[in-house]
TORPA-4810 file (N, C-alpha, C, O; in nm, 3 decimals):
<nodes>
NODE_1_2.052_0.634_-0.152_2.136_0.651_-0.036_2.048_0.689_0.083_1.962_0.777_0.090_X
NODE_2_2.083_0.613_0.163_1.971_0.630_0.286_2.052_0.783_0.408_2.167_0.775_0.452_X
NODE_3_1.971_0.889_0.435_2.087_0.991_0.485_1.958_1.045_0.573_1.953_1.168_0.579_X
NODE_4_1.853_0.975_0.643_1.786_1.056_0.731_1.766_0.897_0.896_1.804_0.780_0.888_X
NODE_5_1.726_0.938_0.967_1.701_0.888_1.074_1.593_0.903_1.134_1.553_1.010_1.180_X
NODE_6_1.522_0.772_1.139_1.394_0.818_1.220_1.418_0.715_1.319_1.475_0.606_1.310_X
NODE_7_1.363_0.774_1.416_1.335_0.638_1.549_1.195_0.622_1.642_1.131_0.690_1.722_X
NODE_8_1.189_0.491_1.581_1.080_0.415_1.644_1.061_0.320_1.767_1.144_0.237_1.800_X
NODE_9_0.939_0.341_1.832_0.959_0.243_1.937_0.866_0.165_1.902_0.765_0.224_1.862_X
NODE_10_0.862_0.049_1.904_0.802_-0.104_1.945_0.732_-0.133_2.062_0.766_-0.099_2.175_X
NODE_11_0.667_-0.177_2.041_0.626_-0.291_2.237_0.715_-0.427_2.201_0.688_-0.496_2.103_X
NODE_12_0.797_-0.449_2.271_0.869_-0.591_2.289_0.841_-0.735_2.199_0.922_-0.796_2.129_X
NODE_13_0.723_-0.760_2.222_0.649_-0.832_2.142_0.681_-0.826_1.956_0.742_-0.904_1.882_X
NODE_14_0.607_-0.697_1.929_0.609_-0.688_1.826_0.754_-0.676_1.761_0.808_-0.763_1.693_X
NODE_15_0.796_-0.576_1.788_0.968_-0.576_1.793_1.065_-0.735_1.735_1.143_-0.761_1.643_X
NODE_16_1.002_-0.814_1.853_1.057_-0.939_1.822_1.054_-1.066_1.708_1.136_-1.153_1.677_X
NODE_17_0.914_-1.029_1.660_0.818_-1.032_1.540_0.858_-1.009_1.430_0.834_-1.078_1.331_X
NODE_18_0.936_-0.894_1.433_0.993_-0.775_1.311_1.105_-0.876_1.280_1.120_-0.943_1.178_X
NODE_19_1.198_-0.869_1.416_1.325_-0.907_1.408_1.340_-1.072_1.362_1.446_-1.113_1.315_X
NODE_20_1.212_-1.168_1.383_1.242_-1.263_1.338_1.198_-1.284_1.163_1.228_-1.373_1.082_X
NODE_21_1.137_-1.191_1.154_1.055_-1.205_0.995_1.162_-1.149_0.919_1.195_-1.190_0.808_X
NODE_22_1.232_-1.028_0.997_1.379_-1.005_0.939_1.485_-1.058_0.857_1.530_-1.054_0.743_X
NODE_23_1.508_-1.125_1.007_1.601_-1.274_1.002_1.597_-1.422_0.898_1.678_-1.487_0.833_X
NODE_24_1.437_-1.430_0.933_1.426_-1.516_0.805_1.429_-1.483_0.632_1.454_-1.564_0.542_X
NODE_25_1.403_-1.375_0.622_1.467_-1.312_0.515_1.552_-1.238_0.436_1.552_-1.189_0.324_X
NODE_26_1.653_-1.250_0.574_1.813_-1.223_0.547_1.805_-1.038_0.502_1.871_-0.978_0.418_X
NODE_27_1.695_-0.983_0.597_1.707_-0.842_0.613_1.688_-0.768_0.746_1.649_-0.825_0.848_X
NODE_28_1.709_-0.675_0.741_1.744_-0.583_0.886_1.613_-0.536_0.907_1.540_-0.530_0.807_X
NODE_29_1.551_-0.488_1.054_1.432_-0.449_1.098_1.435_-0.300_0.988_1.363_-0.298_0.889_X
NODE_30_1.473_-0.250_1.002_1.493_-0.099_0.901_1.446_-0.125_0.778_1.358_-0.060_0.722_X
NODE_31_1.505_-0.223_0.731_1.418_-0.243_0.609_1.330_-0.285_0.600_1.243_-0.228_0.535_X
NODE_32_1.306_-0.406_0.661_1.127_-0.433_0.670_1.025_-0.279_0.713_0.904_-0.261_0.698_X
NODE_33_1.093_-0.221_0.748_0.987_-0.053_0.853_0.966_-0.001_0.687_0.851_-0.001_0.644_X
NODE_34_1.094_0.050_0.583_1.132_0.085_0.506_1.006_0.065_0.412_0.922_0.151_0.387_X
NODE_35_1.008_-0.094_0.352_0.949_-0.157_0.268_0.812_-0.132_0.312_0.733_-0.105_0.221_X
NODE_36_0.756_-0.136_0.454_0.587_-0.070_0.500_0.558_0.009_0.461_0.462_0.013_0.383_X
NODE_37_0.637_0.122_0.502_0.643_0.297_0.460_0.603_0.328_0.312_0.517_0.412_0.286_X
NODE_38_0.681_0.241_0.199_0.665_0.258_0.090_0.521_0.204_0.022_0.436_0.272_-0.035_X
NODE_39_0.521_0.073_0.043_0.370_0.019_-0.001_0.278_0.099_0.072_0.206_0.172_0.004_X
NODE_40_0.261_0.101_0.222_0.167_0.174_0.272_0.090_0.338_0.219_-0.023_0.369_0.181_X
NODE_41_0.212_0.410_0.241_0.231_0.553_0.269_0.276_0.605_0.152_0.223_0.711_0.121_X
NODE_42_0.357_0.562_0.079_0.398_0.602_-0.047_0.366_0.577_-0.182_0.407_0.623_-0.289_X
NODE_43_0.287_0.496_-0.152_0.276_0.414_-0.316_0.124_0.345_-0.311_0.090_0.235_-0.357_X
NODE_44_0.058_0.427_-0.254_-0.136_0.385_-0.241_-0.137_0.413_-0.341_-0.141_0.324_-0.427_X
NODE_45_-0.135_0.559_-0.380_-0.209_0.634_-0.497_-0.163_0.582_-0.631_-0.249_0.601_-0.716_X
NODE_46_-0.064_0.527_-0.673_-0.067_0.406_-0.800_-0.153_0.315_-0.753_-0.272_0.322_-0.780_X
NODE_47_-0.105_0.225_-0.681_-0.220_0.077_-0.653_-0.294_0.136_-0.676_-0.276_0.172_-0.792_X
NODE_48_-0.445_0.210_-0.610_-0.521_0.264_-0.603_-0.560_0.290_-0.762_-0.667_0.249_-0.807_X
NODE_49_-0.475_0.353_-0.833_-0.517_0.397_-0.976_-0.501_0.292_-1.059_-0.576_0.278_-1.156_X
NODE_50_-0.357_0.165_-1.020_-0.419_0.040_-1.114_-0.510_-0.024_-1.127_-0.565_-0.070_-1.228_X
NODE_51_-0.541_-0.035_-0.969_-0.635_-0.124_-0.954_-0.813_-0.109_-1.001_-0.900_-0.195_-1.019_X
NODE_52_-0.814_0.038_-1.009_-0.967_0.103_-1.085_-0.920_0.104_-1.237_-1.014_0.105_-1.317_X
NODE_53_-0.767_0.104_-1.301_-0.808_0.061_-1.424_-0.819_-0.081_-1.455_-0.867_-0.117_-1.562_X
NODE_54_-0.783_-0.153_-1.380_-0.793_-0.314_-1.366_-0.935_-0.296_-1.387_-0.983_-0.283_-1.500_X
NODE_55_-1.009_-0.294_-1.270_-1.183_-0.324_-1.274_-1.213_-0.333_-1.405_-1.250_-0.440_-1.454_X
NODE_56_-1.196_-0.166_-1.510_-1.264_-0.113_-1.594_-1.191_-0.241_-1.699_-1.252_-0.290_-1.793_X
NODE_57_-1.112_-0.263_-1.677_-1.080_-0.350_-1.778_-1.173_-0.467_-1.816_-1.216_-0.507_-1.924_X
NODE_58_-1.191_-0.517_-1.666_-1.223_-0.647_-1.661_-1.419_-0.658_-1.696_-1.495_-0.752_-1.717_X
NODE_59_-1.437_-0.514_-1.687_-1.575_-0.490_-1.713_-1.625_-0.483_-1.844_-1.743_-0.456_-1.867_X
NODE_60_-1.524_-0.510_-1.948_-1.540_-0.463_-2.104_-1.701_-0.499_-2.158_-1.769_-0.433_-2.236_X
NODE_61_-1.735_-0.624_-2.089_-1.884_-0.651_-2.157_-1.999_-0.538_-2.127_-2.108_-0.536_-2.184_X
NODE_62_-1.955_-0.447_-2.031_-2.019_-0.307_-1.984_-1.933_-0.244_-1.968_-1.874_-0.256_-1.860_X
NODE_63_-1.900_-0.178_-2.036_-1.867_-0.047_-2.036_-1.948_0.050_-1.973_-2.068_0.054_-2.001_X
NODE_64_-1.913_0.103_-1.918_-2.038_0.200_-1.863_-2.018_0.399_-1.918_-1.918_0.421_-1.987_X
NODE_65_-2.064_0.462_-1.902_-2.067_0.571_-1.967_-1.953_0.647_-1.907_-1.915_0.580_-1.811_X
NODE_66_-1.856_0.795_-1.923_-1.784_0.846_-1.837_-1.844_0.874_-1.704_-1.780_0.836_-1.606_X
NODE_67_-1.920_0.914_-1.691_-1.980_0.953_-1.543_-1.992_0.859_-1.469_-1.951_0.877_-1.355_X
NODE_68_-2.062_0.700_-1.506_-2.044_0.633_-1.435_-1.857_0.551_-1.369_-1.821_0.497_-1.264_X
NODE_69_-1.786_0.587_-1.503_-1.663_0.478_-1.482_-1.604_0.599_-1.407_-1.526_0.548_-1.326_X
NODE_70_-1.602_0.740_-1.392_-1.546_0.821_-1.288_-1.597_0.817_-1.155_-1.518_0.844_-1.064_X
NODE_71_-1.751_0.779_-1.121_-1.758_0.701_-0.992_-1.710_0.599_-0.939_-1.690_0.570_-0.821_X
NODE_72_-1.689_0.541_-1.040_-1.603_0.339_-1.027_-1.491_0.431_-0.981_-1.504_0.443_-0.859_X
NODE_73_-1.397_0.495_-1.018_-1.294_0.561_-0.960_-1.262_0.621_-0.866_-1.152_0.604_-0.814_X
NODE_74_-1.351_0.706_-0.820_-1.362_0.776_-0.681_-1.438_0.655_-0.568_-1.407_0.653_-0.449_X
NODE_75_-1.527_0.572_-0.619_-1.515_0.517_-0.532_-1.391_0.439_-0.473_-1.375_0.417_-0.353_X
NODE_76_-1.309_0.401_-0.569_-1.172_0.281_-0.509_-1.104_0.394_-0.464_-1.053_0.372_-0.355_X
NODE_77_-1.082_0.511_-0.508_-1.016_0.645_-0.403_-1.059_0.614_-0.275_-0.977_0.585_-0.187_X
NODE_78_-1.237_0.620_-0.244_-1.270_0.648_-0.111_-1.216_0.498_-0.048_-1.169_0.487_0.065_X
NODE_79_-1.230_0.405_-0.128_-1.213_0.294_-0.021_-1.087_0.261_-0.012_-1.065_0.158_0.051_X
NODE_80_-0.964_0.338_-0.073_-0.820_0.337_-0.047_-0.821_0.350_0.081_-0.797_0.268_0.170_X
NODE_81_-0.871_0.538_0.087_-0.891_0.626_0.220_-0.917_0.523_0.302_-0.826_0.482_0.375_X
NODE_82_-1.030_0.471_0.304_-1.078_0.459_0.417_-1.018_0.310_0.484_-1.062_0.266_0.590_X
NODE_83_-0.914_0.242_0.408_-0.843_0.127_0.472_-0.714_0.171_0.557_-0.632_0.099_0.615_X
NODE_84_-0.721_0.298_0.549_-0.597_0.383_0.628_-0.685_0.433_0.761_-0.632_0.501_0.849_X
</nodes>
């Protein structure tokens, strides 16, 4: 249940952008803002943690020791960070 209000302003342009990407997908600017918020802002820190067990997965012919596969990890942390 949606029960808070935030309000945003746009520059015109972009705004219009929203409203047609909206439109073509038979949803309201609110929800497209909605759906950002969540992938962006809410939901890094899974991606972020699948995606370093993805790697390790895909690395099976090296395995690398704990110390190293906990750097493989903190690094995709730092480079989460740093795409924000």
């Amino acid at each position: 249940m949606l029960d808070k209000r935030v309000e945003v302003l746009f520059p015109s342009a972009e705004y219009a952008r929203l409203k047609e990407l909206a439109e073509e997908r038979n949803e309201s600017v609110g929800s497209l803002v909605r759906q950002a918020v969540r992938i962006v802002y809410l939901g890094p820190e899974e991606a972020r943690r699948r995606a370093a067990f993805e790697q390790l997965l895909t690395r099976q012919d090296d395995l690398p020791n704990w110390e190293t596969a906990e750097r493989w990890i903190e690094e995709e942390k730092v480079k989460g960070l740093e795409a924000y």
